[in-house]
PLY file of the C-alpha trace (Angstrom):
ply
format ascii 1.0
element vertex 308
property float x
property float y
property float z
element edge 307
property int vertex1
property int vertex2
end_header
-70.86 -10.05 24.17
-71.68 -13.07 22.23
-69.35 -13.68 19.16
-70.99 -16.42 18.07
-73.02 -15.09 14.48
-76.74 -16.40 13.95
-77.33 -19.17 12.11
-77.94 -19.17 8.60
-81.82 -20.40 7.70
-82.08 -23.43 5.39
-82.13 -23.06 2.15
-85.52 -23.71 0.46
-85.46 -25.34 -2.56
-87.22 -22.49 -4.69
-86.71 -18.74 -3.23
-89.94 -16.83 -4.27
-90.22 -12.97 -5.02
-92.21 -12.55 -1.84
-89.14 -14.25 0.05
-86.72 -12.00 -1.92
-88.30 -8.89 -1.23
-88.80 -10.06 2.36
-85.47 -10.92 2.22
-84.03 -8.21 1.34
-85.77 -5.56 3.59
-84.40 -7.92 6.62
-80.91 -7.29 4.93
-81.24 -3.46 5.47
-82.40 -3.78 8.90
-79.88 -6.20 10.32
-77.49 -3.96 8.53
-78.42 -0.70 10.68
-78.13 -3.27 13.74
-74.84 -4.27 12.75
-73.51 -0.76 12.63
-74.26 -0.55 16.09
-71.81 -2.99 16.94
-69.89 -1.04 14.90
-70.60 2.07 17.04
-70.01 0.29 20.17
-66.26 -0.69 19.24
-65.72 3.07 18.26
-67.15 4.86 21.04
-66.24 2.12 24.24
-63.73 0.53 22.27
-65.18 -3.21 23.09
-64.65 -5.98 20.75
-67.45 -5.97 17.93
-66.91 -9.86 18.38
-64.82 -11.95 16.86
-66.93 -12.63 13.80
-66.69 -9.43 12.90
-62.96 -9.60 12.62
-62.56 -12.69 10.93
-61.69 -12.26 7.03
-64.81 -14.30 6.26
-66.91 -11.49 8.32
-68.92 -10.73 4.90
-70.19 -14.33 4.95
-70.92 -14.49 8.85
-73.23 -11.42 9.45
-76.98 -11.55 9.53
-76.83 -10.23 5.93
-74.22 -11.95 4.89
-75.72 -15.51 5.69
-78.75 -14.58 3.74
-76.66 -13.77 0.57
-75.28 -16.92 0.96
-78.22 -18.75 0.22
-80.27 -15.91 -2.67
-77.42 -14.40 -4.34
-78.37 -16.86 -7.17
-81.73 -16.20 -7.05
-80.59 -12.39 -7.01
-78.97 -12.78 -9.95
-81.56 -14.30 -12.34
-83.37 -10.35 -11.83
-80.11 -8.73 -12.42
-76.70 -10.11 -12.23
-74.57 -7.01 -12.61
-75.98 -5.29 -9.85
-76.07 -8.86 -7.60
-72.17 -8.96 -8.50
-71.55 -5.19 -7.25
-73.73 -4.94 -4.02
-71.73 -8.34 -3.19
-68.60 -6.52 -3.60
-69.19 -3.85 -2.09
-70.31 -5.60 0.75
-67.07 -7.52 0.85
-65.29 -4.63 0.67
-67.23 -2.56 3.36
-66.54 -5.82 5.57
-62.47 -5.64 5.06
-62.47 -1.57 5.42
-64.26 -2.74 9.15
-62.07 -5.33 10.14
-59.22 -2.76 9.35
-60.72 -0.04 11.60
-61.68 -2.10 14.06
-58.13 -4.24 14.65
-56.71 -0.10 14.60
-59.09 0.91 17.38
-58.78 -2.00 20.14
-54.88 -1.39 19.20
-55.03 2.02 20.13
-54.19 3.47 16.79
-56.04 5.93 14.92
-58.07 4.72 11.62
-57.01 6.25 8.58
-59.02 8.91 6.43
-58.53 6.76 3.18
-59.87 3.36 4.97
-62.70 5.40 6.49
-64.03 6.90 3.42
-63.89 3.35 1.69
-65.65 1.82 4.39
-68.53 5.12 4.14
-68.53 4.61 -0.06
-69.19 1.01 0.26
-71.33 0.77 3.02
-73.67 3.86 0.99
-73.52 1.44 -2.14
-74.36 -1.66 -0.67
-77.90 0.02 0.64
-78.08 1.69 -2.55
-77.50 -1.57 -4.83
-79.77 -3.70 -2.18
-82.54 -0.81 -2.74
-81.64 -1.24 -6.97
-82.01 -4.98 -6.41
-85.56 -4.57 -4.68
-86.98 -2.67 -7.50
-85.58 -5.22 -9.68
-87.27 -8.05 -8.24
-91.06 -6.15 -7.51
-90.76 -5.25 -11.00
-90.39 -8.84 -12.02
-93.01 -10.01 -9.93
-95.75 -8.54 -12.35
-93.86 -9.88 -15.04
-92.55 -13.68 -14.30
-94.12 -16.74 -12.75
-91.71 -17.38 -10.35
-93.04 -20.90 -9.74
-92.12 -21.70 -13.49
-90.03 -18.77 -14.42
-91.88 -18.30 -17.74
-93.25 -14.85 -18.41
-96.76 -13.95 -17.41
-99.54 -12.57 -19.60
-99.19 -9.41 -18.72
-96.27 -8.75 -21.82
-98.13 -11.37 -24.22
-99.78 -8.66 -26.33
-96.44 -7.15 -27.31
-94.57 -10.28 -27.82
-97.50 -11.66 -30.04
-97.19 -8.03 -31.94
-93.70 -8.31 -32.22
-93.78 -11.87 -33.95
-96.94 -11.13 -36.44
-93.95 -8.23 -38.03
-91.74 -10.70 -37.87
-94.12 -13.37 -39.54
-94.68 -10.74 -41.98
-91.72 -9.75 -42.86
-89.87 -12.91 -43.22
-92.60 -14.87 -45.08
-93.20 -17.97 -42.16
-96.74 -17.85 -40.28
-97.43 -17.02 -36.44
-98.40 -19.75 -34.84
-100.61 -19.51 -31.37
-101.11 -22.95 -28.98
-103.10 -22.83 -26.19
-101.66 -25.89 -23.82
-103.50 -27.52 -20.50
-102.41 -30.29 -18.49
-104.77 -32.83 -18.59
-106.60 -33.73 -14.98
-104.15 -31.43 -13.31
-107.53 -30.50 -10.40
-106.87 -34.49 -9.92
-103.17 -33.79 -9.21
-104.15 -31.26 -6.71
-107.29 -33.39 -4.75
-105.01 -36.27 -4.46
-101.69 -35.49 -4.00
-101.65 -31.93 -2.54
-101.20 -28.38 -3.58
-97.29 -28.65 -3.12
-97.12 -31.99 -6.03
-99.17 -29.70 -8.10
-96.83 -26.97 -7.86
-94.08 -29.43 -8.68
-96.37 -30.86 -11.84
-96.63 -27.21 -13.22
-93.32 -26.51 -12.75
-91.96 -29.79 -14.66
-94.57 -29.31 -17.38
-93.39 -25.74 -17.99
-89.40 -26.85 -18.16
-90.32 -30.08 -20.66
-92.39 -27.76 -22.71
-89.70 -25.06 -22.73
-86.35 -27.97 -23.44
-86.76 -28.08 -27.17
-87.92 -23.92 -27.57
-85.62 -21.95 -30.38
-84.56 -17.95 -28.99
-87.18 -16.42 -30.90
-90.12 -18.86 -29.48
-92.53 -17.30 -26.79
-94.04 -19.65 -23.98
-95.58 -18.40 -20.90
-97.95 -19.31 -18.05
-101.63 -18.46 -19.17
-102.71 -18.84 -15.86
-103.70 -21.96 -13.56
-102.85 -25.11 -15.36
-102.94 -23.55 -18.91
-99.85 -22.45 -20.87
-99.71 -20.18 -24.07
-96.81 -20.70 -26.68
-96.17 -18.06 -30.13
-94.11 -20.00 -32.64
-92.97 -18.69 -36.08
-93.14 -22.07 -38.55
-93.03 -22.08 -42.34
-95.92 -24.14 -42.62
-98.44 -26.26 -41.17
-96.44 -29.10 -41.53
-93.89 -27.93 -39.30
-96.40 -27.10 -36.78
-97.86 -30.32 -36.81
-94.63 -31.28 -36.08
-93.27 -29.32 -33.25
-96.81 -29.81 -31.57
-96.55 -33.63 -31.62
-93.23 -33.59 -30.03
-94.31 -31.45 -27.74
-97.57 -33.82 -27.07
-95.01 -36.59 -26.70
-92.30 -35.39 -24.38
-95.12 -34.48 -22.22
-96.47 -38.00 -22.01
-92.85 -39.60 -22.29
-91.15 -37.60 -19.17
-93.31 -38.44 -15.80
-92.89 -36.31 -13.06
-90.64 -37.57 -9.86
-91.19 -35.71 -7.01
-89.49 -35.12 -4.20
-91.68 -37.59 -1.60
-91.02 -40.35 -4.48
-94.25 -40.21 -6.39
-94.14 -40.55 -10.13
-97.01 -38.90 -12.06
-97.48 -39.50 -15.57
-98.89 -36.54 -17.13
-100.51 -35.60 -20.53
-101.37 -31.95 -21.95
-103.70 -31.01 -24.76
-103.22 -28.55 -27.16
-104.86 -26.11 -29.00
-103.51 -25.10 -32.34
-104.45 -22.40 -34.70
-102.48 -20.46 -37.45
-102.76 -16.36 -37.20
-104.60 -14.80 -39.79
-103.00 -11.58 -41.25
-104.14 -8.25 -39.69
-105.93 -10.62 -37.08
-105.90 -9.70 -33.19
-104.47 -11.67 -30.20
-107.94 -12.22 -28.76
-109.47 -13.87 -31.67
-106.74 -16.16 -32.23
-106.83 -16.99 -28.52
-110.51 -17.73 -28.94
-109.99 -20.27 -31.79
-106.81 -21.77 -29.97
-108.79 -22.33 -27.16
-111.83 -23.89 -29.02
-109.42 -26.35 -31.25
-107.84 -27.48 -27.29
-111.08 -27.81 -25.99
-112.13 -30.12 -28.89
-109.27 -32.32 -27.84
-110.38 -32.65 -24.39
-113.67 -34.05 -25.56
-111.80 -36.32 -28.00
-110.03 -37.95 -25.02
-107.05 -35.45 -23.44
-103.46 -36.47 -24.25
-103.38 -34.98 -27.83
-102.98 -31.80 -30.07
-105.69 -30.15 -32.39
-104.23 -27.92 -35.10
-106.29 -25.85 -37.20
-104.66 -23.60 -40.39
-108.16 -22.02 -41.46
-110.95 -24.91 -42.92
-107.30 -27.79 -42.27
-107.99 -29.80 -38.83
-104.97 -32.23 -38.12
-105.78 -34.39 -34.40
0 1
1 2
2 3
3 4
4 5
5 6
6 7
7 8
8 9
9 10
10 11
11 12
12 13
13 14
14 15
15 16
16 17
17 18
18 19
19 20
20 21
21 22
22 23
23 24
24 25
25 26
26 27
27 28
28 29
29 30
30 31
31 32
32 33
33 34
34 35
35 36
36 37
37 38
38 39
39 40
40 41
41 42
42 43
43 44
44 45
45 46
46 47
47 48
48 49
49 50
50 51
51 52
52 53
53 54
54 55
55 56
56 57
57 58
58 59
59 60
60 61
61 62
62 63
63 64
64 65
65 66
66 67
67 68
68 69
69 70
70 71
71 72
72 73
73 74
74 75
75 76
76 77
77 78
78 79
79 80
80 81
81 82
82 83
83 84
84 85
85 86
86 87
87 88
88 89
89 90
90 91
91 92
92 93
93 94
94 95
95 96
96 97
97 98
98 99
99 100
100 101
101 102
102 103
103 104
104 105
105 106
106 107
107 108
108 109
109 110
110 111
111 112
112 113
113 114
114 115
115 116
116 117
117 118
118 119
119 120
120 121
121 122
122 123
123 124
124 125
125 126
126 127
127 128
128 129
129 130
130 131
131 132
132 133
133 134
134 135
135 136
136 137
137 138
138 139
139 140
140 141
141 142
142 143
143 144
144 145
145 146
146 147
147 148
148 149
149 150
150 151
151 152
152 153
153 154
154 155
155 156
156 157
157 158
158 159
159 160
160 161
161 162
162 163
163 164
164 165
165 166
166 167
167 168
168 169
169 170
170 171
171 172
172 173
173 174
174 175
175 176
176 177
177 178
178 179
179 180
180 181
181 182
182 183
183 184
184 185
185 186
186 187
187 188
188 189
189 190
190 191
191 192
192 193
193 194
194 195
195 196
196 197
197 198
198 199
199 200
200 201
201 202
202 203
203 204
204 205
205 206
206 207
207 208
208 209
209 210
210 211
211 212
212 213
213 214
214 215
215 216
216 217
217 218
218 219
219 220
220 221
221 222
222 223
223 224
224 225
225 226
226 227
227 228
228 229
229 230
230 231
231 232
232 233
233 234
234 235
235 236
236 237
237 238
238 239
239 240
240 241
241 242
242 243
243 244
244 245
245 246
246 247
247 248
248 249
249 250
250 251
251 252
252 253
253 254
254 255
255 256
256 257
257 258
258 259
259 260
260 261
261 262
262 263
263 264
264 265
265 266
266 267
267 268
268 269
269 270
270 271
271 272
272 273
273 274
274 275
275 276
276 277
277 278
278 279
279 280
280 281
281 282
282 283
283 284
284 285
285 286
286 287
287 288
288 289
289 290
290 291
291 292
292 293
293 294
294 295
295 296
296 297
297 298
298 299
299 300
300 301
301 302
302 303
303 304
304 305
305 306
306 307
Protein backbone atom coordinates (compact mmCIF):
# COMPACT_ATOMS: atom_id res chain seq x y z
CA UNK A 1 0.00 0.00 0.00
CA UNK A 2 1.16 3.35 -0.97
CA UNK A 3 2.03 5.69 2.03
CA UNK A 4 2.77 8.37 0.14
CA UNK A 5 -0.53 11.09 0.81
CA UNK A 6 -1.91 13.04 -2.37
CA UNK A 7 -0.77 16.13 -3.11
CA UNK A 8 -2.22 19.16 -1.93
CA UNK A 9 -3.87 21.41 -5.02
CA UNK A 10 -2.48 24.95 -5.40
CA UNK A 11 -3.79 27.43 -3.75
CA UNK A 12 -5.83 29.92 -5.85
CA UNK A 13 -5.52 33.25 -5.05
CA UNK A 14 -9.35 33.91 -4.23
CA UNK A 15 -11.39 30.64 -2.96
CA UNK A 16 -15.04 31.23 -4.19
CA UNK A 17 -18.32 29.90 -2.44
CA UNK A 18 -18.81 27.50 -5.32
CA UNK A 19 -15.15 26.15 -4.53
CA UNK A 20 -16.01 26.06 -0.79
CA UNK A 21 -19.05 24.22 -1.05
CA UNK A 22 -17.35 21.99 -3.62
CA UNK A 23 -14.79 21.81 -1.33
CA UNK A 24 -16.24 20.80 1.34
CA UNK A 25 -18.54 17.95 0.02
CA UNK A 26 -15.03 16.37 -1.33
CA UNK A 27 -13.97 16.66 2.44
CA UNK A 28 -16.85 14.30 3.53
CA UNK A 29 -16.23 11.90 0.87
CA UNK A 30 -12.50 11.43 1.14
CA UNK A 31 -13.32 11.20 4.78
CA UNK A 32 -15.63 7.94 4.41
CA UNK A 33 -12.59 6.69 2.11
CA UNK A 34 -10.21 7.30 4.72
CA UNK A 35 -12.09 5.27 7.27
CA UNK A 36 -11.61 2.47 5.14
CA UNK A 37 -8.07 2.50 5.62
CA UNK A 38 -9.04 2.73 8.89
CA UNK A 39 -11.11 -0.49 8.61
CA UNK A 40 -8.46 -2.28 6.85
CA UNK A 41 -5.81 -1.84 9.81
CA UNK A 42 -8.59 -3.11 12.25
CA UNK A 43 -9.91 -6.01 10.57
CA UNK A 44 -6.33 -7.42 8.62
CA UNK A 45 -4.28 -5.53 10.84
CA UNK A 46 -2.09 -3.93 7.77
CA UNK A 47 -0.44 -0.68 8.14
CA UNK A 48 -2.98 2.27 7.30
CA UNK A 49 0.38 3.79 5.89
CA UNK A 50 2.69 5.67 7.36
CA UNK A 51 1.00 9.01 6.88
CA UNK A 52 -1.52 8.04 8.82
CA UNK A 53 0.72 7.52 11.78
CA UNK A 54 2.73 10.44 11.61
CA UNK A 55 1.71 13.23 14.31
CA UNK A 56 1.15 15.62 11.40
CA UNK A 57 -1.53 12.93 9.97
CA UNK A 58 -4.35 15.81 10.34
CA UNK A 59 -2.40 17.92 7.83
CA UNK A 60 -1.49 14.96 5.36
CA UNK A 61 -4.96 13.38 4.55
CA UNK A 62 -7.05 14.21 1.55
CA UNK A 63 -9.06 16.46 3.91
CA UNK A 64 -6.57 17.63 5.72
CA UNK A 65 -4.55 19.16 2.69
CA UNK A 66 -7.63 20.96 1.65
CA UNK A 67 -8.00 22.69 5.11
CA UNK A 68 -4.71 23.69 4.69
CA UNK A 69 -5.30 25.91 1.99
CA UNK A 70 -9.53 27.27 2.94
CA UNK A 71 -9.50 27.23 6.57
CA UNK A 72 -9.11 31.05 6.16
CA UNK A 73 -11.54 31.36 3.77
CA UNK A 74 -13.69 29.09 6.22
CA UNK A 75 -13.37 31.36 8.71
CA UNK A 76 -14.50 34.70 7.19
CA UNK A 77 -18.35 32.62 7.18
CA UNK A 78 -17.83 31.53 10.67
CA UNK A 79 -14.73 31.34 12.65
CA UNK A 80 -15.90 29.57 15.78
CA UNK A 81 -17.15 26.71 14.09
CA UNK A 82 -13.85 26.74 11.48
CA UNK A 83 -11.76 26.65 14.89
CA UNK A 84 -13.82 23.52 16.35
CA UNK A 85 -14.28 21.22 13.23
CA UNK A 86 -10.30 21.85 12.98
CA UNK A 87 -9.95 20.55 16.37
CA UNK A 88 -11.81 18.04 16.30
CA UNK A 89 -10.29 16.87 13.36
CA UNK A 90 -6.92 17.06 15.03
CA UNK A 91 -8.08 15.31 17.70
CA UNK A 92 -9.93 12.44 15.78
CA UNK A 93 -6.40 12.17 13.91
CA UNK A 94 -4.30 11.59 17.39
CA UNK A 95 -7.22 9.17 18.91
CA UNK A 96 -6.25 7.11 15.27
CA UNK A 97 -2.71 7.14 15.43
CA UNK A 98 -3.20 5.83 19.09
CA UNK A 99 -5.41 2.89 17.99
CA UNK A 100 -3.67 2.15 15.22
CA UNK A 101 0.20 1.98 16.81
CA UNK A 102 -2.07 -0.44 19.66
CA UNK A 103 -3.35 -2.74 16.92
CA UNK A 104 -0.14 -3.56 14.64
CA UNK A 105 1.41 -3.97 18.37
CA UNK A 106 -0.94 -6.48 19.22
CA UNK A 107 -2.56 -4.67 22.06
CA UNK A 108 -6.07 -4.00 22.53
CA UNK A 109 -7.39 -0.20 22.02
CA UNK A 110 -8.85 1.28 24.91
CA UNK A 111 -12.69 2.12 25.48
CA UNK A 112 -11.81 5.81 26.50
CA UNK A 113 -9.51 6.40 23.19
CA UNK A 114 -12.23 4.71 21.13
CA UNK A 115 -15.07 6.76 22.17
CA UNK A 116 -12.89 10.00 21.63
CA UNK A 117 -11.94 8.96 18.34
CA UNK A 118 -16.18 8.10 17.60
CA UNK A 119 -17.11 11.83 19.37
CA UNK A 120 -14.71 13.58 17.21
CA UNK A 121 -14.94 11.91 14.14
CA UNK A 122 -19.25 12.49 14.56
CA UNK A 123 -18.33 16.30 15.16
CA UNK A 124 -16.05 16.89 12.52
CA UNK A 125 -18.98 15.72 9.85
CA UNK A 126 -21.33 17.53 11.92
CA UNK A 127 -19.26 20.97 12.09
CA UNK A 128 -18.19 20.41 8.19
CA UNK A 129 -22.15 19.98 7.50
CA UNK A 130 -22.62 23.49 10.02
CA UNK A 131 -19.87 25.06 7.91
CA UNK A 132 -21.73 24.21 4.51
CA UNK A 133 -24.87 25.86 5.53
CA UNK A 134 -22.81 28.67 6.59
CA UNK A 135 -21.25 29.34 3.42
CA UNK A 136 -24.67 28.59 0.92
CA UNK A 137 -26.25 30.93 3.18
CA UNK A 138 -23.68 33.55 2.45
CA UNK A 139 -23.69 33.03 -1.06
CA UNK A 140 -27.16 34.88 -1.43
CA UNK A 141 -25.89 37.36 0.75
CA UNK A 142 -22.05 38.44 -0.16
CA UNK A 143 -20.21 39.10 -3.39
CA UNK A 144 -17.57 36.92 -2.92
CA UNK A 145 -15.53 38.55 -5.70
CA UNK A 146 -15.56 41.84 -3.55
CA UNK A 147 -16.80 40.62 -0.27
CA UNK A 148 -19.28 43.53 0.06
CA UNK A 149 -22.87 42.59 0.75
CA UNK A 150 -25.29 42.08 -2.08
CA UNK A 151 -28.64 43.79 -2.62
CA UNK A 152 -30.52 41.34 -1.45
CA UNK A 153 -30.26 42.90 2.56
CA UNK A 154 -30.14 46.66 1.16
CA UNK A 155 -33.80 47.36 2.00
CA UNK A 156 -33.26 46.64 5.69
CA UNK A 157 -29.98 48.26 6.08
CA UNK A 158 -31.37 51.46 4.27
CA UNK A 159 -34.48 51.08 6.93
CA UNK A 160 -32.31 50.68 9.65
CA UNK A 161 -30.24 53.97 8.92
CA UNK A 162 -33.43 56.34 7.96
CA UNK A 163 -34.33 55.47 12.24
CA UNK A 164 -31.13 56.13 12.86
CA UNK A 165 -31.06 59.43 10.68
CA UNK A 166 -34.11 60.20 12.49
CA UNK A 167 -33.38 59.75 15.62
CA UNK A 168 -30.05 61.28 15.92
CA UNK A 169 -30.78 64.44 13.86
CA UNK A 170 -27.90 63.78 10.72
CA UNK A 171 -29.50 62.96 7.14
CA UNK A 172 -29.33 59.51 5.13
CA UNK A 173 -27.36 59.84 2.48
CA UNK A 174 -27.76 57.34 -0.77
CA UNK A 175 -24.75 57.27 -3.72
CA UNK A 176 -25.14 55.35 -6.54
CA UNK A 177 -21.27 54.67 -7.82
CA UNK A 178 -20.10 53.20 -11.49
CA UNK A 179 -16.78 52.74 -12.75
CA UNK A 180 -16.30 54.67 -15.59
CA UNK A 181 -15.58 52.57 -19.10
CA UNK A 182 -15.34 49.44 -17.03
CA UNK A 183 -17.12 47.32 -20.64
CA UNK A 184 -13.60 48.85 -22.02
CA UNK A 185 -11.72 47.08 -19.18
CA UNK A 186 -13.41 43.92 -20.07
CA UNK A 187 -13.06 44.11 -24.32
CA UNK A 188 -9.48 44.86 -23.90
CA UNK A 189 -7.96 43.34 -21.20
CA UNK A 190 -10.14 40.27 -20.39
CA UNK A 191 -12.84 39.19 -18.07
CA UNK A 192 -10.20 38.07 -15.35
CA UNK A 193 -8.51 42.17 -15.24
CA UNK A 194 -12.07 43.15 -14.90
CA UNK A 195 -12.65 40.99 -12.06
CA UNK A 196 -9.46 42.34 -10.56
CA UNK A 197 -10.72 46.20 -11.44
CA UNK A 198 -14.03 45.50 -9.47
CA UNK A 199 -12.45 44.00 -6.83
CA UNK A 200 -9.80 46.99 -6.24
CA UNK A 201 -12.54 49.56 -6.77
CA UNK A 202 -14.70 47.95 -4.09
CA UNK A 203 -11.58 47.77 -1.37
CA UNK A 204 -10.48 51.71 -2.24
CA UNK A 205 -14.07 52.66 -1.92
CA UNK A 206 -14.51 50.68 1.31
CA UNK A 207 -10.59 52.03 3.03
CA UNK A 208 -11.90 55.25 4.43
CA UNK A 209 -15.82 53.67 5.45
CA UNK A 210 -16.80 54.45 9.39
CA UNK A 211 -18.73 50.99 11.22
CA UNK A 212 -22.01 52.35 10.72
CA UNK A 213 -21.48 53.11 6.75
CA UNK A 214 -23.23 50.61 4.26
CA UNK A 215 -21.48 49.85 0.78
CA UNK A 216 -22.37 47.01 -1.35
CA UNK A 217 -22.19 45.66 -4.92
CA UNK A 218 -25.35 46.96 -6.90
CA UNK A 219 -24.67 44.68 -9.46
CA UNK A 220 -22.21 44.62 -12.62
CA UNK A 221 -19.92 47.56 -12.41
CA UNK A 222 -22.24 49.69 -10.16
CA UNK A 223 -21.85 50.05 -6.37
CA UNK A 224 -24.46 51.48 -3.81
CA UNK A 225 -23.18 53.24 -0.53
CA UNK A 226 -25.84 54.57 2.69
CA UNK A 227 -23.96 57.19 4.67
CA UNK A 228 -25.34 59.09 7.73
CA UNK A 229 -23.69 62.92 7.36
CA UNK A 230 -24.80 66.03 9.23
CA UNK A 231 -25.05 67.97 6.26
CA UNK A 232 -24.51 68.45 2.73
CA UNK A 233 -21.31 69.77 3.28
CA UNK A 234 -20.00 66.76 4.69
CA UNK A 235 -21.30 64.81 1.89
CA UNK A 236 -19.77 66.84 -0.57
CA UNK A 237 -16.93 66.02 1.20
CA UNK A 238 -16.71 62.36 1.73
CA UNK A 239 -17.91 62.01 -2.01
CA UNK A 240 -14.92 63.99 -3.38
CA UNK A 241 -12.49 61.92 -1.53
CA UNK A 242 -14.02 59.16 -2.56
CA UNK A 243 -13.96 60.57 -6.40
CA UNK A 244 -10.27 61.13 -5.74
CA UNK A 245 -8.85 57.98 -4.23
CA UNK A 246 -10.52 56.36 -7.07
CA UNK A 247 -8.62 58.32 -9.68
CA UNK A 248 -5.38 58.58 -7.40
CA UNK A 249 -4.90 54.58 -6.72
CA UNK A 250 -4.50 52.73 -10.35
CA UNK A 251 -4.99 49.27 -10.42
CA UNK A 252 -1.73 46.79 -10.72
CA UNK A 253 -2.55 43.59 -11.72
CA UNK A 254 -1.11 40.59 -11.48
CA UNK A 255 0.25 40.22 -15.44
CA UNK A 256 1.80 43.88 -14.72
CA UNK A 257 -0.81 46.11 -16.26
CA UNK A 258 -1.64 49.34 -14.55
CA UNK A 259 -5.17 50.71 -15.17
CA UNK A 260 -6.09 54.02 -14.14
CA UNK A 261 -9.61 54.08 -13.26
CA UNK A 262 -12.33 56.76 -12.52
CA UNK A 263 -16.00 56.22 -10.99
CA UNK A 264 -18.95 58.57 -11.08
CA UNK A 265 -21.25 59.16 -8.56
CA UNK A 266 -24.60 59.77 -7.94
CA UNK A 267 -25.61 61.70 -4.90
CA UNK A 268 -28.91 62.45 -3.38
CA UNK A 269 -30.05 63.27 0.25
CA UNK A 270 -33.19 60.99 1.63
CA UNK A 271 -36.25 62.72 2.06
CA UNK A 272 -38.16 61.89 5.34
CA UNK A 273 -40.83 59.13 5.10
CA UNK A 274 -39.30 58.61 1.49
CA UNK A 275 -38.77 54.92 0.06
CA UNK A 276 -35.52 53.16 -1.07
CA UNK A 277 -36.71 53.03 -4.67
CA UNK A 278 -37.28 56.63 -5.17
CA UNK A 279 -34.14 57.67 -3.73
CA UNK A 280 -32.41 55.06 -5.91
CA UNK A 281 -34.16 56.62 -8.87
CA UNK A 282 -32.85 60.17 -8.18
CA UNK A 283 -29.29 58.74 -7.19
CA UNK A 284 -29.17 57.16 -10.29
CA UNK A 285 -30.37 60.18 -12.42
CA UNK A 286 -27.82 62.76 -10.52
CA UNK A 287 -24.81 59.73 -11.63
CA UNK A 288 -26.06 59.56 -14.90
CA UNK A 289 -25.87 63.38 -15.31
CA UNK A 290 -22.21 63.03 -14.50
CA UNK A 291 -21.55 60.60 -17.13
CA UNK A 292 -22.81 63.03 -19.71
CA UNK A 293 -20.77 65.81 -18.06
CA UNK A 294 -17.58 63.80 -18.76
CA UNK A 295 -17.21 60.53 -16.16
CA UNK A 296 -14.58 60.94 -13.41
CA UNK A 297 -16.75 63.09 -11.04
CA UNK A 298 -19.59 63.19 -8.35
CA UNK A 299 -23.14 64.85 -8.66
CA UNK A 300 -24.79 65.60 -5.32
CA UNK A 301 -28.20 66.72 -5.07
CA UNK A 302 -29.91 67.81 -1.35
CA UNK A 303 -33.48 68.64 -2.92
CA UNK A 304 -33.43 71.98 -5.59
CA UNK A 305 -28.92 72.13 -4.26
CA UNK A 306 -26.76 70.49 -7.27
CA UNK A 307 -22.94 70.50 -6.27
CA UNK A 308 -20.66 68.73 -9.55
Amino acid sequence: MSTDPPPPPPIPDAIGTDELLRGIDRGIEAHLAWNQRLLRCALLRESPGDDMLRPTAHHLCQLGCWLDQSHEALARYDASTTAAMLAAHQQMHDATRTMCVALLAGQPTSESIMLDFDRNQRRLVELLHTLRLRVAEAAHRIDVLTGLPLRHGLLHGFQALALQAAKSGTELWLAMIDIDRFKAVNDTHGHPVGDQALKHIAQVLSAGLRDHDLLLRYGGEEFLGLFLLPDAAAATQLAQRMVEAVREQPLRTRQGLVLDLTATMGWTAVRPGEGLEQAIERADRLMLQGKQMGRDRFVLSNDSLALI
